[in-house]
N, C-alpha and C positions, 0 to 999 in steps of 0.2 A: 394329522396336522396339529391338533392338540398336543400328543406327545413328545412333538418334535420343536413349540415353542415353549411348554414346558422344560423342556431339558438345555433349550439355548438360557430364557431366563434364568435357572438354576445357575448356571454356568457365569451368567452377566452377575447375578447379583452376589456370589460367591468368589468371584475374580479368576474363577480355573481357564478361562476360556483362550482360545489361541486366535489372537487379534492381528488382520493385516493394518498399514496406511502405505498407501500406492502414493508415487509425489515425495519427496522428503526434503522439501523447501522451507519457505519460512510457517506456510500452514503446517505441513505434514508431520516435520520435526519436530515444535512444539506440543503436538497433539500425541505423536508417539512416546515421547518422552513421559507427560499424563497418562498413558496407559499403562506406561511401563513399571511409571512410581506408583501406580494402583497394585501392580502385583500380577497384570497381566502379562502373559508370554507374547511377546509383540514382534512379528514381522514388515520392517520396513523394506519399500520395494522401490529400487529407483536406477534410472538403465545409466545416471551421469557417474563414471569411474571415480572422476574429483571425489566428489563426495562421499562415495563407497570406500576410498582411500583413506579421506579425515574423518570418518565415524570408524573404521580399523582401527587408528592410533587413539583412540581417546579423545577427539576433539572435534567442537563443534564448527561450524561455516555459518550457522545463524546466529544474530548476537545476541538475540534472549535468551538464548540457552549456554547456557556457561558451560565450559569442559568438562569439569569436577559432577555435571547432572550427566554428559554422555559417557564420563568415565565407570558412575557409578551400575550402568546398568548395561552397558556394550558386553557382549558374550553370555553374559547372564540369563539376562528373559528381555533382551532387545539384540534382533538379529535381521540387521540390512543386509540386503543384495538386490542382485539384477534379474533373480530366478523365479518364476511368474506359476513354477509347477507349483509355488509354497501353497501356492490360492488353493490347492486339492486339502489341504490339512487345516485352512481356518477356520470358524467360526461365524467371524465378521471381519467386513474390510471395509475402511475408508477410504475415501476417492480422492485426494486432493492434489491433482493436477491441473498446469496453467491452460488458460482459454482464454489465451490474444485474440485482438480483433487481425483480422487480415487487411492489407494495404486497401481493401475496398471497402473498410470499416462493418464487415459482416464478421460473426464468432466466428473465430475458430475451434471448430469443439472436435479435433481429429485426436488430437488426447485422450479426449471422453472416450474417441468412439474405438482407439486400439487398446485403453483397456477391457471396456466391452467384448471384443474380440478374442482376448485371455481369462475372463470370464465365460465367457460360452466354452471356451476349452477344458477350464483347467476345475473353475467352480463346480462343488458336489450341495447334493440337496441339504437344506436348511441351511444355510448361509445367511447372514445378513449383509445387505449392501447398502452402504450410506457414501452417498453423492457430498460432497463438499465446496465441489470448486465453482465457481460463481458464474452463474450461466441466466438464460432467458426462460420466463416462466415457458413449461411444458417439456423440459428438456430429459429430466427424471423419467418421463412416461414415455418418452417419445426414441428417445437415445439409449435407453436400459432397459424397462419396462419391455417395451415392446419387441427388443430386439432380442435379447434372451426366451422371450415367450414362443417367439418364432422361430428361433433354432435350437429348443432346447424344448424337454417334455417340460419343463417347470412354470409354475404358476405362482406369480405374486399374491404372497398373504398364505400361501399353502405349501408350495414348495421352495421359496425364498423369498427374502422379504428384504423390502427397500425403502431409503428414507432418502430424503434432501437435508441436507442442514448445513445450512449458509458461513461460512471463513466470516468469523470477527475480530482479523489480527490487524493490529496497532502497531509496526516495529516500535521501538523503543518506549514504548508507554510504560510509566513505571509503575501504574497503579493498578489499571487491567492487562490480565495475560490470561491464558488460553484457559484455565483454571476459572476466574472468577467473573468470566464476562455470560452475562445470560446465553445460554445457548439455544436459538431457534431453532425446533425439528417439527418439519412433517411427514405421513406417511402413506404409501400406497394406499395401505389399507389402515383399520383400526390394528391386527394384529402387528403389522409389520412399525407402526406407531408407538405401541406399547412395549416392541421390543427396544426399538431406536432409542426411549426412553428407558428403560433399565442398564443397557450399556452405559449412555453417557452418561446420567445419574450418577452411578457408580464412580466415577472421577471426577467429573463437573459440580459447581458446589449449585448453580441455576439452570433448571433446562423450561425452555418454552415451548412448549405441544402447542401444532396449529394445525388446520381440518385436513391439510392437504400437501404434496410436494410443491403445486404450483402455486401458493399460499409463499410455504417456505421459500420458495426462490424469487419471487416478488418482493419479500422482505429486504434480501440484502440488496435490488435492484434502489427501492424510493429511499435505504439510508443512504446511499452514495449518488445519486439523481438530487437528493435534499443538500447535499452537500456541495456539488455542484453548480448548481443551482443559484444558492445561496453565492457563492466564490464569486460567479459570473455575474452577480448583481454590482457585489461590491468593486470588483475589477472593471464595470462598464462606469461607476462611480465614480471610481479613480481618477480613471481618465476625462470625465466628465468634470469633476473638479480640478484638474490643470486647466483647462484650458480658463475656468470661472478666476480661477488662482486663489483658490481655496486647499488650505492645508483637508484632505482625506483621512490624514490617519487622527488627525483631531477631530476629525467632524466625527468618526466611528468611537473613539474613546470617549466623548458626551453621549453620544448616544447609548451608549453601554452602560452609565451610571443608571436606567431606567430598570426599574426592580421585576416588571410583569409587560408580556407582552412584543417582547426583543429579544435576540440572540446574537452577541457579535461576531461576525466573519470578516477575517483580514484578507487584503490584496496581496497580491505576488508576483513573481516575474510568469508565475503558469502553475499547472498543474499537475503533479507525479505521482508517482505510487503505481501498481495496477489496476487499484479500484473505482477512484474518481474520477479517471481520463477515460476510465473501459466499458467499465460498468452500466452507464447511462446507453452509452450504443448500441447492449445488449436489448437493453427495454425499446428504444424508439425502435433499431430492426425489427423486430417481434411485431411491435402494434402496426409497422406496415403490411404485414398479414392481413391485420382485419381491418384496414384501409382507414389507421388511425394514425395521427401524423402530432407527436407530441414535438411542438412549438418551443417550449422553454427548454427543454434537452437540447433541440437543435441551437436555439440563438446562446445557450451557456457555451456550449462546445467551441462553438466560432468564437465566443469572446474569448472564453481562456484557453484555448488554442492558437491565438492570436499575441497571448500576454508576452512572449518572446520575444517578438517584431519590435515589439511595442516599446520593450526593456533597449532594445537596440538601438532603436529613433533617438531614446531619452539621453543612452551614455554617447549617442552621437552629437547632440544637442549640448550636452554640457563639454564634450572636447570642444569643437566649434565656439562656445562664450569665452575656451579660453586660447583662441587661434589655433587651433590643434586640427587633425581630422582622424579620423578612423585609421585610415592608413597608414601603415607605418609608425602607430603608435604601440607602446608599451600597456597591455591591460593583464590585472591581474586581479582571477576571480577567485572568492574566498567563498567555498561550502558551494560541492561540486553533487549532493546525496540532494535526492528531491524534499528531504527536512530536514530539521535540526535531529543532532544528536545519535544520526544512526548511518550505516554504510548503505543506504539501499540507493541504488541510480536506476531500477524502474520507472520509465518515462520522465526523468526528472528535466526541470526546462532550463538547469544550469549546461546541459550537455548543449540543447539546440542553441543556449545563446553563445556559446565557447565556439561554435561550427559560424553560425552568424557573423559573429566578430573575425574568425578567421578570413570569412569567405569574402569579407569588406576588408582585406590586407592588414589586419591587425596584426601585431604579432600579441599571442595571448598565452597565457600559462595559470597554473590556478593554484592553492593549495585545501586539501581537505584533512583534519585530524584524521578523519573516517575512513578515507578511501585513497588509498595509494597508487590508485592507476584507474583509467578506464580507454577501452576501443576507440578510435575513432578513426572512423572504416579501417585500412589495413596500418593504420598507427598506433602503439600503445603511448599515451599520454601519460607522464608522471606528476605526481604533486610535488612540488617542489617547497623547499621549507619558508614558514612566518619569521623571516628576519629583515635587519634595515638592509642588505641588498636589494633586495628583491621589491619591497616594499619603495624604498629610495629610487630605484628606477621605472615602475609604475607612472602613466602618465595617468591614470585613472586605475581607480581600486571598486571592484565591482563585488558587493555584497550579493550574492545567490543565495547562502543559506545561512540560517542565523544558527552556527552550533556555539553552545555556550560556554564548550572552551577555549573560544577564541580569545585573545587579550583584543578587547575594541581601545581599550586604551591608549595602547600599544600603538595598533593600527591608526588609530585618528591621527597619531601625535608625528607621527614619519610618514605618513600620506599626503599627497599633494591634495589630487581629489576622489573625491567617494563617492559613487552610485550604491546608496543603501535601499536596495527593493522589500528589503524585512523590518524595517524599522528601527532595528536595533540599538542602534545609535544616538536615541532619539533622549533618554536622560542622561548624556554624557555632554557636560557643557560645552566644553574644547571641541565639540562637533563644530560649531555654529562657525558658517561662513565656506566651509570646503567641504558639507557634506549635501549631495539632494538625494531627496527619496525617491519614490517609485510612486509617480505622481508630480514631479517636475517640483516640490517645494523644500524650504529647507528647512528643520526643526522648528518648531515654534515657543517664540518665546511669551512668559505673560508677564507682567508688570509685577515690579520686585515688592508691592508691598500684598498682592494676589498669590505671587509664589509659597509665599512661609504659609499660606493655610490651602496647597494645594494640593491635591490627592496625585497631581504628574510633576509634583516639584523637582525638575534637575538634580539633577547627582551635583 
């Protein structure tokens, strides 16, 4: 055993080693790419053709990673396919495949468990295996651990060793990327710890050692439960202050001037991504296990699960003040990506409210910088362009996503009226009068001898 995690060490700390990542999505691709530019011989493993197609030509599908980074390393020492025998020649492999909940809001971890399944095949002794993809504490010992141990002679910590370490991807963030965000790892054991640590070391500029895998996968559960959490406060707020008729997004930006003791979270029409809508679900399933029934998970989920409906009532309510109805109106939604600035429609709540509006006789259309089409069941939906047609025939302009290169200017100025759920709008004076927010109010204004010394003074 010694000899054999001396020689993976040697290997990690030296860069000779021959590295998998299984998944090559928005985690797996970043992180291969980081291996790759470490100088490791990197096999990516991924069964979707798409993608095996556009890592072929030199170009990437994820937008953190720019072409000119898969150009410079495709064929070289970064080598995807679909072929799962590569697992007999690597070293170490990373895990990072998706785990949906299923329509009964329990994991899906059937991902987890057919790679498992080509690990018991194909995997040779001393390997190291690191879990990535974001799951319910126990899943490492329960799902890998244990299931290897039972059809295989190998033994974690002696004959292969295995880590947890939780996806902390951000799309579009431009300050943290896979590189520079601390990275959480724990370990089966101490040795399979100590390795888990020398590999990502070796690329990562921060790695966090903690006692345990189920340590480690608690971790990414309470950042994205805190997160939620948080959303579903302020979204029950929101709507709590319409009905008071109190401007929301002013009450949050006073409260935010407070230097200790506050953090502020903004309201939305709901909640997207894979980790904030998913994540929480993993932890409350789990603790009903042990007949623990976590409260704030359930009542956030409902609220921002709900923040769609909600978005719908509102833009229904502002056609209605102007004789209008749902039906048979012109709506056109702008930022269709569950956030500003990037292409991802992973749960995003612009899709459910696009389906809502339709299914009330809307006729609806959208436009995103970001994303040029998306499903909706057997229809593909296109974005259609930011011009005064489009904009001119709008009976209501329906703000989903605030990406910042939109002309709000633009927009305000050839719009009848606006449902701004982001805020965005909100120092652009020529708003005032045709724009409400998300929260039934409209911009607020302060007194012109207040404004010249005010930290939100209008544009």
């Amino acid at each position: 055993m010694n000899e054999m995690k001396e020689s993976l060490l040697n290997k990690f700390e030296t860069g000779n080693a021959r590295v998998g990542v299984i998944g090559l999505g928005y985690v797996g691709l970043p992180l291969a790419v980081e291996m790759a530019q470490k100088g490791f011989e990197v096999y990516g493993i991924d069964v979707s053709t798409e993608k095996m197609d556009i890592l072929s030509k030199g170009k990437s599908y994820v937008m953190d990673i720019s072409d000119e980074q898969v150009e410079a390393i495709i064929g070289k020492n970064f080598f995807p396919g679909d072929d799962f025998s590569v697992l007999s020649k690597l070293d170490a492999v990373s895990i990072c495949v998706p785990t949906p909940l299923a329509k009964t809001k329990e994991p899906d971890v059937s991902y987890i468990n057919a790679v498992v399944e080509k690990l018991v095949e194909y995997m040779t002794e001393g390997t190291l295996v690191v879990l990535e993809s974001t799951t319910y504490p126990g899943t490492t010992d329960e799902l890998i651990k244990a299931v290897i141990e039972e059809q295989t002679s190998f033994r974690a910590g002696e004959d292969f060793f295995l880590c947890f370490s939780p996806e902390r991807v951000d799309p579009g963030n431009q300050q943290f990327n896979t590189k520079n965000t601390p990275k959480v790892l724990g370990g089966a054991t101490k040795p399979c710890l100590e390795l888990g640590v020398a590999l990502y070391s070796s690329f990562l500029e921060n790695i966090v050692p903690v006692s345990s895998t189920s340590v480690a996968e608690m971790v990414k559960l309470l950042e994205n439960t805190f997160r939620s959490v948080n959303i579903g406060l302020v979204n029950e707020l929101t709507m709590m202050c319409d009905r008071m008729g109190i401007n929301a997004w002013e009450v949050i930006d006073a409260a935010a001037t407070k230097p200790f003791g506050y953090m502020p979270f903004y309201p939305g029409p709901g909640i997207g991504g894979h980790c904030i809508p998913l994540d929480p679900a993993y932890l409350s399933w789990k603790a009903k296990m042990f007949n623990f029934y976590n409260r704030f998970i359930e009542l956030a989920s409902d609220v921002n699960g709900n923040m769609p409906r909600y978005a719908l009532n509102q833009a229904a309510d502002i056609l209605n003040d102007n004789e209008k109805s749902i039906k048979g109106s012109k709506i056109f939604i702008l930022g269709m990506a569950y956030k500003k600035n990037i292409d991802d429609l992973r749960e995003s709540p612009a899709l459910e409210i696009y389906r809502l509006l339709e299914d009330k006789g809307a006729h609806v259309y959208y436009h995103d910088p970001f994303v040029s089409s998306f499903k909706n069941g057997d229809e593909v939906v296109y974005s259609v362009e930011l011009n005064d047609q489009n904009l001119d025939d709008a009976d209501l302009v329906v703000i989903a996503t605030d990406h910042t290169t939109v002309d709000y200017d633009y927009v305000i100025s050839r719009s009848k009226l606006i449902y701004d759920t982001r805020n965005v709008t909100k120092n652009y004076k020529d708003s005032k009068g045709k724009v409400t927010l998300l929260g039934g109010q409209q911009n607020f204004d302060l007194p012109t001898n207040v404004e010249e010394n005010s930290s939100v003074n209008p544009k």
